[in-house]
N, C-alpha and C positions, 0 to 999 in steps of 0.2 A: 504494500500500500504506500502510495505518496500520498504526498498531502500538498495544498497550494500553498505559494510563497515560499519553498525549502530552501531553506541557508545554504546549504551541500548541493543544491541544481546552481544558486546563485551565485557561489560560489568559483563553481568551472564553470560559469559562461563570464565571470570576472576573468578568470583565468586561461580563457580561451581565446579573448578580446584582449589581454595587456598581460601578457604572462608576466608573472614574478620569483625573482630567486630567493624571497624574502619568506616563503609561506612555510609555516612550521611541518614538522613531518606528517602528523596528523591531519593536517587538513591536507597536505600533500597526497596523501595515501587514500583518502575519499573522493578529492578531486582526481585522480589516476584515474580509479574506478568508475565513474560515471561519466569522463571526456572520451572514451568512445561511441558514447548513445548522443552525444548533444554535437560534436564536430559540424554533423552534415548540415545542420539546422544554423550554421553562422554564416552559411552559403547564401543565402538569402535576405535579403533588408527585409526587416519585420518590423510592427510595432514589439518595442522591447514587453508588453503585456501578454501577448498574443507568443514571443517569442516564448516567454518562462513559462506559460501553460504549455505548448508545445514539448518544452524541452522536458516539464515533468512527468508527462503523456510516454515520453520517449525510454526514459528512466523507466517509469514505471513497466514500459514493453522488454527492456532488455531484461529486468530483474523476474520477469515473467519466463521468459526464454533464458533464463541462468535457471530456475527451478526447474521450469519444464528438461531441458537437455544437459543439467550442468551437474547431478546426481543419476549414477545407473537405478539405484532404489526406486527415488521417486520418479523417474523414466518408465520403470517397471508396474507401477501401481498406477499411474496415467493409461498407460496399453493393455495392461491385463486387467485392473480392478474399477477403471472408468474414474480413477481421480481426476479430479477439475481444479486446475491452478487459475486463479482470475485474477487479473491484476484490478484495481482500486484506488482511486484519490477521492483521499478526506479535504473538503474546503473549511479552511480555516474560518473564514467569514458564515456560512453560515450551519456548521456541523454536520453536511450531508456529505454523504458518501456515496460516490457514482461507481459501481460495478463494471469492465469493461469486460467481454468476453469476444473471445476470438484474436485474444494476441498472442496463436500460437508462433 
């Protein structure tokens, strides 16, 4: 699940827009993490609103697609036993949670 407005999406699109040598390891090691799913999404002038819903949409599909294929276990219990991984963003503004299915 994401959630809107996340520090750690705003974070590496800070990071992806004005790299810096200054970022402690910690935040280094989250931003690594998540600046493959947001890269392709700097390709394009957005409004920067539009951008960081996008980019947490995108988070949210790859960490979808890290459970679905990134564990043999839960690969297994997806194919034989009909688990359903769904990715999810909670909005901070007004407590709803949107269910997204079909981000295999």
């Amino acid at each position: 699940m994401g959630h809107s407005r996340c520090g750690a999406i705003l974070a590496t699109l800070e990071e992806l827009r004005h790299p810096s040598e200054d970022q402690s390891k910690n935040l280094r090691s989250i931003v690594d993490r998540i600046r493959p799913s947001l890269t392709s999404l700097l390709e394009t002038d957005q409004d920067p609103d539009i951008l960081l819903q996008q980019a947490v949409r995108a988070n949210i599909h790859s960490s979808v697609n890290q459970l679905q294929h990134g564990s043999e276990i839960l690969e297994q219990l997806v194919k034989k036993d009909g688990l359903i991984i769904l990715g999810a963003e909670y909005s901070l503004d007004t407590g709803i949670v949107d269910f997204f299915d079909g981000l295999s």
